[in-house]
TIMAR-67167 format. One record per residue (C-alpha): residue number from 0; residue in one letter; z, y, x. Coordinates in steps of 0.001 Angstrom, whole numbers. Layout:
BEGIN
NUM	A	Z	Y	X $
...
//
This chain:
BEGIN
0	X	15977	11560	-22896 $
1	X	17147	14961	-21958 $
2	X	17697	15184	-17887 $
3	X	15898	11787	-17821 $
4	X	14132	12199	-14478 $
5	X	10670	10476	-14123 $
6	X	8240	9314	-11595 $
7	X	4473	9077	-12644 $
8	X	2274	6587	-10718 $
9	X	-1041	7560	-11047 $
10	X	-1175	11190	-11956 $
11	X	-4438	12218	-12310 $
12	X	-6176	9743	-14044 $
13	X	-6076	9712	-18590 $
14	X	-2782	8717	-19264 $
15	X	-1083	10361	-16289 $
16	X	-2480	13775	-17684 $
17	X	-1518	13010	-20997 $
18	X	2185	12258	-19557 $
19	X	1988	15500	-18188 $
20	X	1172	16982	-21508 $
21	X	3563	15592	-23762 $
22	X	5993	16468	-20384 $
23	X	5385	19938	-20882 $
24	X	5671	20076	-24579 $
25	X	9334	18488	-23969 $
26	X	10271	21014	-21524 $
27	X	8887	24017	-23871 $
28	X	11248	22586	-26545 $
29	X	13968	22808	-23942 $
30	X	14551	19836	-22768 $
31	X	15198	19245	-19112 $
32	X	13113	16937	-17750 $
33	X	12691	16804	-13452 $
34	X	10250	14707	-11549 $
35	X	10742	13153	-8589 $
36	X	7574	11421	-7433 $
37	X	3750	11694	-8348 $
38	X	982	9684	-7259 $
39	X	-2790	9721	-7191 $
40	X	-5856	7723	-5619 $
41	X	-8672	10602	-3882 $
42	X	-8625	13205	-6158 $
43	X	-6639	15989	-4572 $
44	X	-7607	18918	-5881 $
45	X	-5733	17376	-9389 $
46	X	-2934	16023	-8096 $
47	X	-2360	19285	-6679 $
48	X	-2745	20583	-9950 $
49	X	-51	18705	-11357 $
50	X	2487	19312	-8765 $
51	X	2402	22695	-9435 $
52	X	2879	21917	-13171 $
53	X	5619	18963	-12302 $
54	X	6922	20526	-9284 $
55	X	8422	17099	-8141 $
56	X	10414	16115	-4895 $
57	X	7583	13894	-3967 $
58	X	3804	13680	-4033 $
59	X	1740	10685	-2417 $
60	X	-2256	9662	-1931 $
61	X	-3703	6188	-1508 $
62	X	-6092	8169	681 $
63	X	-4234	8655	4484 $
64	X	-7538	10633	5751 $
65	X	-6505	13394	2885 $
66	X	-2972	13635	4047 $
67	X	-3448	17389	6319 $
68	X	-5546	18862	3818 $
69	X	-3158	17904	644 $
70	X	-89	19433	3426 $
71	X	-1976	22206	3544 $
72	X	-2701	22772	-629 $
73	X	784	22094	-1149 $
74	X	2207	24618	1334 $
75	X	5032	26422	-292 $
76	X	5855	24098	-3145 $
77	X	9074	21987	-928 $
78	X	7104	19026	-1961 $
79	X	7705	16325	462 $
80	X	4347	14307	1224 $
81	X	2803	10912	2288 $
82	X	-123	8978	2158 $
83	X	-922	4885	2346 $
84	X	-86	2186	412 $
85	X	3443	2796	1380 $
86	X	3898	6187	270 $
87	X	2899	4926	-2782 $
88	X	5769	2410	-3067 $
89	X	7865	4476	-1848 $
90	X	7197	6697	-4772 $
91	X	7695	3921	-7271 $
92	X	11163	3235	-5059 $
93	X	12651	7139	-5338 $
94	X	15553	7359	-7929 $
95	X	13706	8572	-11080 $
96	X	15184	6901	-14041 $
97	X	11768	6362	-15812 $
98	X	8685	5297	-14417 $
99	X	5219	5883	-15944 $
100	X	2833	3050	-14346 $
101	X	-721	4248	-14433 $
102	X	-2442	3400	-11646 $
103	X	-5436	1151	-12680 $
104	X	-6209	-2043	-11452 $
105	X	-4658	-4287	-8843 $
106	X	-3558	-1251	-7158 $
107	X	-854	-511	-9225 $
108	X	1243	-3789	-8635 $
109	X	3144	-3118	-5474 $
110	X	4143	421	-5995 $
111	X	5074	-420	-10034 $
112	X	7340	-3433	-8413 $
113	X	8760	-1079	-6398 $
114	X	10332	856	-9230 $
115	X	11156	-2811	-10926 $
116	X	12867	-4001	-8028 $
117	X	15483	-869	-8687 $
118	X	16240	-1867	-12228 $
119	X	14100	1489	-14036 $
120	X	12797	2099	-17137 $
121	X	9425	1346	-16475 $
122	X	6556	2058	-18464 $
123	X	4107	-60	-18792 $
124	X	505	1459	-18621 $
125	X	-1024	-725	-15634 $
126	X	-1925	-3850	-17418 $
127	X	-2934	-5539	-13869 $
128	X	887	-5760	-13137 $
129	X	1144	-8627	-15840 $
130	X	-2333	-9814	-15573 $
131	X	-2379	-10499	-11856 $
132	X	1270	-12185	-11165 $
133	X	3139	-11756	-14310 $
134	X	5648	-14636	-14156 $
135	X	6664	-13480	-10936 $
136	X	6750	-9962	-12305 $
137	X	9113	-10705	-14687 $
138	X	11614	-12457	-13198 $
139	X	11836	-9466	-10557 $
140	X	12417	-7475	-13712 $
141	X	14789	-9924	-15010 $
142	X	16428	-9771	-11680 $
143	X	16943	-6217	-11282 $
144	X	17583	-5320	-15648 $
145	X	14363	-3323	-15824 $
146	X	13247	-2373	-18832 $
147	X	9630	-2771	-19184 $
148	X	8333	-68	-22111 $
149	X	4512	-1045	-23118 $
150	X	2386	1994	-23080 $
151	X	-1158	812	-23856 $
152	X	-1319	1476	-27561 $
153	X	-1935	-2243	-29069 $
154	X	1213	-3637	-26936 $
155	X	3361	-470	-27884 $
156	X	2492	-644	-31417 $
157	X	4037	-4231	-31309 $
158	X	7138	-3261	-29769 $
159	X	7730	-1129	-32433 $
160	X	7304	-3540	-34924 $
161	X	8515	-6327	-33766 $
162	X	12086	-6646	-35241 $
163	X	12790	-10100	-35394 $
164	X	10473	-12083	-32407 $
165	X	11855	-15727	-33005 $
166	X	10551	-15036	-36786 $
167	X	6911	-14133	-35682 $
168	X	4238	-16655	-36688 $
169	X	1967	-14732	-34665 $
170	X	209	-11421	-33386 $
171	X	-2753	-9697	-33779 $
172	X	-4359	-6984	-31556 $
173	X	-7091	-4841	-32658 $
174	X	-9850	-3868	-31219 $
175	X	-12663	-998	-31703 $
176	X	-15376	-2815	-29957 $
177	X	-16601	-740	-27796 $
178	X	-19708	1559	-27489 $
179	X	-21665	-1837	-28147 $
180	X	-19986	-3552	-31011 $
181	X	-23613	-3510	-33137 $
182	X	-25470	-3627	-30567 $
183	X	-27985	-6630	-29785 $
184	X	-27690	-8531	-26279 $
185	X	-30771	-7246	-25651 $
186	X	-29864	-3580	-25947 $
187	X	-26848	-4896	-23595 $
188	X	-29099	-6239	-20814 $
189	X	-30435	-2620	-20100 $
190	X	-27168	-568	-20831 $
191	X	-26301	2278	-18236 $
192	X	-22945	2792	-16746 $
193	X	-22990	6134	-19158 $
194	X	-24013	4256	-22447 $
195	X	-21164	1566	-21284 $
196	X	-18403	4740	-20460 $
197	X	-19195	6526	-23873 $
198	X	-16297	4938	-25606 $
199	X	-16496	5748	-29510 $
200	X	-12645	6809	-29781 $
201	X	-11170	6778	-26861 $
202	X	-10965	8944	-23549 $
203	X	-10304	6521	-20510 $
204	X	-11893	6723	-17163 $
205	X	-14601	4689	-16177 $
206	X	-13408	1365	-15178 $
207	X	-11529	947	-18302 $
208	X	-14352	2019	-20249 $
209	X	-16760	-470	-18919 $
210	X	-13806	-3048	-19808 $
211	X	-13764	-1989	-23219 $
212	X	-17546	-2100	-23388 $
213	X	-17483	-5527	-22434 $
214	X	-14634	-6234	-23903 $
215	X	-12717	-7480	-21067 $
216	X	-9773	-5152	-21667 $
217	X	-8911	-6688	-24736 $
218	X	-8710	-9848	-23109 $
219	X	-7034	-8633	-20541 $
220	X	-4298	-7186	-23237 $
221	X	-4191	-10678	-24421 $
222	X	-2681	-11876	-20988 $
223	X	-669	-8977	-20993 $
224	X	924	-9474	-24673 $
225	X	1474	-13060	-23666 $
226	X	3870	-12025	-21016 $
227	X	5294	-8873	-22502 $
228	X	6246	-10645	-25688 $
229	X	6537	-14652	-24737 $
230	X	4130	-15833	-26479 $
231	X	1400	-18600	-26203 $
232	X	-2216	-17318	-26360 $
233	X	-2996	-19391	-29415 $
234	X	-399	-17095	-31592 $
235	X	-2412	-14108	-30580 $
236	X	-5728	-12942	-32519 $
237	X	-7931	-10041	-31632 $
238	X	-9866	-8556	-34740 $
239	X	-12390	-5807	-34572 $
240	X	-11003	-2516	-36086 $
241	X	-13500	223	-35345 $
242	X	-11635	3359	-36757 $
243	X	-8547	2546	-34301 $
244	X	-5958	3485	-36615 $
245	X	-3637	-4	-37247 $
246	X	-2951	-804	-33613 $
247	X	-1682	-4241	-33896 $
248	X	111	-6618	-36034 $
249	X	2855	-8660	-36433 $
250	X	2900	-11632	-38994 $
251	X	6511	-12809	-39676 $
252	X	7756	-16389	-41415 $
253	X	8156	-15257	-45020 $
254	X	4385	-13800	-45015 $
255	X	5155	-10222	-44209 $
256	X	2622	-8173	-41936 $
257	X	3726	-5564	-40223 $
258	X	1224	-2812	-38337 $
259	X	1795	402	-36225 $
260	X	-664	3157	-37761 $
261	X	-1509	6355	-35995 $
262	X	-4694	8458	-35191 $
263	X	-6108	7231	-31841 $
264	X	-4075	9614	-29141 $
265	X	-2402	8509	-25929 $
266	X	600	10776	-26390 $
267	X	2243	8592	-28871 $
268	X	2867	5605	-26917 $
269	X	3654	8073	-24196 $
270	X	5858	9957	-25787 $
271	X	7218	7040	-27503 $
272	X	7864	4952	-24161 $
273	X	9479	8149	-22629 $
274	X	12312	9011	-25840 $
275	X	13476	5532	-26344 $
276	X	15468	4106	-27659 $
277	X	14579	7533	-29672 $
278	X	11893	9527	-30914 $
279	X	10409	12301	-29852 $
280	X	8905	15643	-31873 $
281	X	5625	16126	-30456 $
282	X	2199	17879	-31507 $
283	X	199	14216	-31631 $
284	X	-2620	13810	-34029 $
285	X	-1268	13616	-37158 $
286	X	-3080	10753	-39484 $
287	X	-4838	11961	-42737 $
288	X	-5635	8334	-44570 $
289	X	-7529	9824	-47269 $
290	X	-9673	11397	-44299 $
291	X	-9715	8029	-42832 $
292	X	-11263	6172	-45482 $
293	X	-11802	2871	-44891 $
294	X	-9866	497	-42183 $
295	X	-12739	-2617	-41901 $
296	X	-11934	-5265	-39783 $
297	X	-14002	-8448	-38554 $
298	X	-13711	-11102	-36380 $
299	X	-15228	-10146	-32630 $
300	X	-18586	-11506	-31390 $
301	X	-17583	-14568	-28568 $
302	X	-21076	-14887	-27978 $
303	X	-22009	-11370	-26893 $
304	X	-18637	-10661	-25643 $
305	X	-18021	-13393	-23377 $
306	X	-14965	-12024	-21457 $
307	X	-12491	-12503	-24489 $
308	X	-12938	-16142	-23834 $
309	X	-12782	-16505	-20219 $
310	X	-9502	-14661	-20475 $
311	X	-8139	-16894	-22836 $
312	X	-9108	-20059	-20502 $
313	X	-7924	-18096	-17646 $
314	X	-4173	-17801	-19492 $
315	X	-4506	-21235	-19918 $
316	X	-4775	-22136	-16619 $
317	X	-1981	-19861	-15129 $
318	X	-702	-17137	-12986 $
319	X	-3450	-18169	-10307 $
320	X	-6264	-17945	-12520 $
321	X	-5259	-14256	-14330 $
322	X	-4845	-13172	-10774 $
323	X	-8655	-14721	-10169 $
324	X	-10118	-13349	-13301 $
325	X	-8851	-9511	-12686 $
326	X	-10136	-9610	-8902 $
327	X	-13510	-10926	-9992 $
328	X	-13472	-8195	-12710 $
329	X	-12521	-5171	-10617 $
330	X	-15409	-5949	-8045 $
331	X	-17965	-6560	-11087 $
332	X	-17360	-3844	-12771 $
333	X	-17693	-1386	-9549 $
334	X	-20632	-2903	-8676 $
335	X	-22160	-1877	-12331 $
336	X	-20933	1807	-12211 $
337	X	-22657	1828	-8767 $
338	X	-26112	296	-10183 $
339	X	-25721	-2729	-8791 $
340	X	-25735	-5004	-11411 $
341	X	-26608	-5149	-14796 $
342	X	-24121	-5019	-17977 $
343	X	-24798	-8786	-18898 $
344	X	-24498	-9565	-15377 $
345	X	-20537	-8332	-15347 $
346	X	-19240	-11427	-17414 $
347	X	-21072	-13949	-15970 $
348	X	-20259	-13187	-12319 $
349	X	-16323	-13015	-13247 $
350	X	-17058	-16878	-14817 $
351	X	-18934	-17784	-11333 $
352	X	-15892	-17288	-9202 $
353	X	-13219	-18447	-11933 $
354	X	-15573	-21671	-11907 $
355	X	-15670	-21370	-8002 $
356	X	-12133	-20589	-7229 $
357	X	-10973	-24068	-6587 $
358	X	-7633	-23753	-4653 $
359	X	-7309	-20216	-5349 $
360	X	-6570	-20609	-8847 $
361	X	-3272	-22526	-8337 $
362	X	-373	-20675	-9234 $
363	X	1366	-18261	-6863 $
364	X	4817	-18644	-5503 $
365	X	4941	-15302	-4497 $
366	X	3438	-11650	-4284 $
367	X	1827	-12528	-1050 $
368	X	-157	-15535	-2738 $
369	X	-1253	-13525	-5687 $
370	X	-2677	-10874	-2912 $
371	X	-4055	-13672	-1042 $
372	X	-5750	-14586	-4710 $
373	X	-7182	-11823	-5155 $
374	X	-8713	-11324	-1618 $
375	X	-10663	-13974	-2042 $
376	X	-11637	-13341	-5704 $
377	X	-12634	-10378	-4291 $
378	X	-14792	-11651	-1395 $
379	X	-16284	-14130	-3532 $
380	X	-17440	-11549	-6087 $
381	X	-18759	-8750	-3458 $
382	X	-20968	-12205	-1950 $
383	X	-22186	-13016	-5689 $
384	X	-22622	-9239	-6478 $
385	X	-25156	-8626	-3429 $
386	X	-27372	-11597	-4225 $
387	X	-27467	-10110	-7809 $
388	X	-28123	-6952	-6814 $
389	X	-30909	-8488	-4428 $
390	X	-32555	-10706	-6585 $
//
């Protein structure tokens, strides 16, 4: 790990700062660790705030109209600079030896393949990457000898427990359920895009929050564990574990169970994902079972939480369909933080254009098909999310 360089895609959002964190913990213990590249969506005024933490060779923004201003904040710092969708891949392509893929959503495919494509260590934050094309995903990886290092804390706690994968009988991800686990649908109907984002455990930003409210995100971490580990969907189980401390499962042959345990903070994965094949000696929450109490777990609500099974039928159906699904999702869920639709009405509008997909749902050939997917996911939903929002 020491004089590992790394790149971190998607900067300012929760898990880029908490790279940064456990980043600067590492280099206070001495440790020499350089950055090459850092990316981030609008917010300028914090990725401007990490470079001068990082101090890497390269910074980039989605946003090209921010490009003078962020020239001008960065003035000083020999920081080289871009801006556009290929900046971004071009700061997944710079030499860093580890890669930290954050950016959320769909966004965060082309610039993460970019780093894949080079044969990095690539770690895997940006569940989209899988969701929306991963067979072809993975044989780029294949192709090139990346190493893919899952970050988001159910699929990391399985690749540290998962010793002997042609023994598994299956696996189980856990789940808190959300800011809504006991609540009634018809609390639901009338949530608010802050009741929805007020995750009990967990710190996220807001699209990720709504997809744990609805619990979409654990579906989509289904898809994701199906790929990541090779496994069919019906040897993975989801189980409601409110007190996030066992963060999945493995169930071998002979009966044995095996679960990561750790109090619920991002910088273990992290810091995890960034040591191996080692550990590192950071400041994370330490767990105090006695503290903890209980560890309950049940089986989750299909009826009120209605995305767990349209991801499952959506894995079933292929690449095409994941690719669908996300899309749909993405444009749902923007349209609820903006008040445009209900809660309840998030779901059911990812099922309309799944159900209305038709040809789109066939499974891509390549990247180009899985963006041409999820353009027209994306139309449909925008068409089905203004006659909600007008009715």
């Amino acid at each position: 790990m020491n004089g590992r360089s790394v790149s971190i895609l998607g900067v300012t959002g929760s898990v880029g700062r908490s790279t940064i964190e456990v980043i600067q913990e590492l280099r206070g213990q001495g440790l020499d660790i350089p950055v090459e590249a850092v990316t981030a969506g609008g917010n300028l005024q914090a990725l401007v705030d990490a470079c001068k933490v990082l101090r890497p060779r390269f910074a980039a923004l989605a946003d090209e109209l921010l490009l003078p201003k962020a020239r001008e904040a960065l003035a000083g710092l020999d920081i080289e600079i871009g801006a556009g969708a290929s900046a971004l891949e071009e700061a997944g392509a710079r030499p860093a030896d580890w890669v930290m893929s954050a950016i959320v959503g769909a966004a965060g495919l082309r610039p993460t393949l970019a780093a894949v494509r080079r044969g990095a260590l690539v770690a895997l934050a940006n569940k989209e990457c899988l969701v929306c094309a991963g067979p072809l995903f993975l044989a780029a990886a294949a192709a090139s000898h990346a190493r893919l290092l899952p970050v988001d804390s159910e699929h990391n706690a399985i690749f540290q427990v998962l010793t002997h994968p042609d023994r598994v009988e299956k696996i189980t991800l856990t789940a808190s359920g959300g800011p809504f686990r006991s609540a009634t649908r018809e609390a639901m109907a009338s949530a608010t895009p802050a009741q929805a984002c007020a995750h009990p455990k967990w710190s996220m930003g807001p699209k990720i929050s709504v997809d744990s409210a609805t619990l979409m995100n654990k579906g989509l971490e289904l898809i994701e564990a199906s790929y990541l580990f090779d496994f069919k969907d019906d040897k993975i189980d989801i189980v409601i574990h409110p007190q996030s401390v066992v963060h999945s499962l493995v169930h071998y042959c002979d009966g044995s169970v095996l679960a990561q345990m750790a109090a619920p903070d991002m910088r273990i994965p992290i810091s995890y994902a960034l040591a191996w094949p080692e550990r590192a000696a950071v400041s994370t929450t330490r767990l105090d079972l006695a503290a903890a109490g209980q560890l309950t777990f049940e089986a989750p609500d299909l009826e009120k939480f209605p995305a767990l099974g349209l991801c499952r039928a959506a894995l079933r159906a292929g690449a095409g369909a994941t690719a669908t699904l996300n899309a749909a999702n993405e444009i749902a869920v923007e349209a609820f933080l903006a008040g445009r639709i209900r809660f309840l009405d998030i779901a059911g509008l990812v099922e309309e254009v799944m159900e209305g997909a038709g040809g789109i749902a066939k499974t891509p050939s390549s990247f180009d098909e899985v963006a041409a997917a999820d353009g027209a996911a994306r139309r449909a939903a925008r068409e089905i999310a203004g006659r909600l929002a007008a009715a």
